[in-house]
C-alpha positions as CSV (number, residue, x, y, z in Angstrom):
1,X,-23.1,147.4,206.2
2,X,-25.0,144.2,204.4
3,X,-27.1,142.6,207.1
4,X,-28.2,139.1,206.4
5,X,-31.3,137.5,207.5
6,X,-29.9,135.3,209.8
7,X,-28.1,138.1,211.4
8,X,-29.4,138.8,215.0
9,X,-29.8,142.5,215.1
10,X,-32.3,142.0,212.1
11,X,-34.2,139.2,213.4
12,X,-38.1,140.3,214.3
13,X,-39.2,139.3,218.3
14,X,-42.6,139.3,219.4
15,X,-43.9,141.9,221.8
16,X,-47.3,143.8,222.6
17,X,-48.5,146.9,221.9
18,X,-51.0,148.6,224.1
19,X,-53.3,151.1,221.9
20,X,-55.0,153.5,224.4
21,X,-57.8,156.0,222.8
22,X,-58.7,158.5,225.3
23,X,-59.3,162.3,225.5
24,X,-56.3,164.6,224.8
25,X,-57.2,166.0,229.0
26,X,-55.9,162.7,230.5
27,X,-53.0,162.0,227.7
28,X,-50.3,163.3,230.5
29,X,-51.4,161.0,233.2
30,X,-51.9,158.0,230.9
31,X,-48.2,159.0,229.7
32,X,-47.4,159.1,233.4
33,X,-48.8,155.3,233.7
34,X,-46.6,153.8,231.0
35,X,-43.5,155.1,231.8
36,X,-44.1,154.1,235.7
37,X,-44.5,150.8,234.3
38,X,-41.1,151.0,232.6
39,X,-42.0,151.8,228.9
40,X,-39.5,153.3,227.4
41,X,-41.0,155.3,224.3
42,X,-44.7,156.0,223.2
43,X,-46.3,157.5,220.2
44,X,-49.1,160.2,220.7
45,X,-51.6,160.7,217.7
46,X,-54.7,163.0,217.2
47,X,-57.6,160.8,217.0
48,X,-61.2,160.6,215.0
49,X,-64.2,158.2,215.2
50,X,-67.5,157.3,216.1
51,X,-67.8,155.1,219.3
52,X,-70.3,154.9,222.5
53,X,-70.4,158.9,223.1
54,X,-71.1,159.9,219.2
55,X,-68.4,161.1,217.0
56,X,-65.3,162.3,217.8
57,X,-63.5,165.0,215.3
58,X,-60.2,164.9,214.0
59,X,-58.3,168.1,212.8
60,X,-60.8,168.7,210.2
61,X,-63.0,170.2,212.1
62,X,-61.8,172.4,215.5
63,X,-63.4,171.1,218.4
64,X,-63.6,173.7,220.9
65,X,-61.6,173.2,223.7
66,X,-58.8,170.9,222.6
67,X,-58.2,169.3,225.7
68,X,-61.8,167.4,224.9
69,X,-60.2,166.1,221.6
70,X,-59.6,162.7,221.3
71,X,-55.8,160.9,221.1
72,X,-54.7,157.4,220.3
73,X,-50.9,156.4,222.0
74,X,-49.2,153.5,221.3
75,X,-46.7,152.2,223.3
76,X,-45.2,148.7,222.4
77,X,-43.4,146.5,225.3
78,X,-41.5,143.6,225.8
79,X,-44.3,140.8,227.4
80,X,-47.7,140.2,228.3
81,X,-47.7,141.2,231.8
82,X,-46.2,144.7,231.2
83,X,-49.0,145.3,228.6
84,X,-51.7,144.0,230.5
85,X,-50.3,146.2,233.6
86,X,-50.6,149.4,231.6
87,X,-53.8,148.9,230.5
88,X,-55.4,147.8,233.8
89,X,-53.8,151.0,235.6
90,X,-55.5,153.4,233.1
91,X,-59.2,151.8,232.9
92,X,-58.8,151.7,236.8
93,X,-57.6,155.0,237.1
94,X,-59.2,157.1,234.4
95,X,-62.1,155.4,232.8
96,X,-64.4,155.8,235.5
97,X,-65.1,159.7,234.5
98,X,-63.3,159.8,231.3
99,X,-64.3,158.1,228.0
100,X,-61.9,155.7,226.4
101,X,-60.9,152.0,225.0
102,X,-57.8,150.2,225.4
103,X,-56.7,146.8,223.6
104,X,-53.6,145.0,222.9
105,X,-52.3,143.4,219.7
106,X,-49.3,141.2,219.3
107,X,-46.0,142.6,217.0
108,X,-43.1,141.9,216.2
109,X,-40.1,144.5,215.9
110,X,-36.4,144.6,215.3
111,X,-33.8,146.0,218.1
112,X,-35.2,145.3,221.2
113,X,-33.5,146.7,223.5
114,X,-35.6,149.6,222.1
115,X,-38.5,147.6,224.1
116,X,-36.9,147.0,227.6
117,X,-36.4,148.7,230.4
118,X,-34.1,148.1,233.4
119,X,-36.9,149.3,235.3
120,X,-37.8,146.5,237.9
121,X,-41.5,147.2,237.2
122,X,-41.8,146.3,233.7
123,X,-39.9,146.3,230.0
124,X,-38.8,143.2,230.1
């Protein structure tokens, strides 16, 4: 099938993505945040880099207990508020004792229902 640019199930809509970098120990409650929140779908990532508490290793080099390893997840959603809501609930509820960043950044994707929920708590 020959979709043409003006067709609507090719047409790009903004949305937000919420990047959370955190250690792999909390990645399971975190998860457990964005899909209260009505996210549909995340990505989970190993993670490298040097921020406020030195470096952090990739899978180049073993850290010792895994669980101390650093991930990044992505999870993209349908509006501000939902994003903003995800991010506030893990800084509030894991950021006190654990290490970690989270930011937003505006996208744009194709098929959004892929980005909504019928979750009254977020999605959409």
């Amino acid at each position: 099938m020959n979709h043409t640019r003006e067709d609507s199930s090719m047409t790009f809509h903004k949305a937000k993505k919420v990047v959370i970098v955190a250690e792999k120990i909390i990645a399971s409650g975190i998860i457990e945040v964005i899909e209260a929140n009505g996210a549909r779908g995340y990505t989970v990532v190993h993670a490298g880099g040097k921020g406020e508490h030195g470096r952090h290793y990739t899978s180049e080099r073993a850290s010792v207990v895994d669980d101390f390893s650093t991930v990044r997840i992505e999870v993209v959603v349908a509006n501000r508020e939902v994003a903003e809501r995800i991010g506030k609930s893990v800084v509030e509820q894991f950021f006190d004792t654990y290490s970690g960043i989270v930011y937003l950044t505006d996208v744009e994707v194709l098929r959004t229902t892929k980005f909504t929920s019928d979750n009254p708590a977020g999605g959409q």
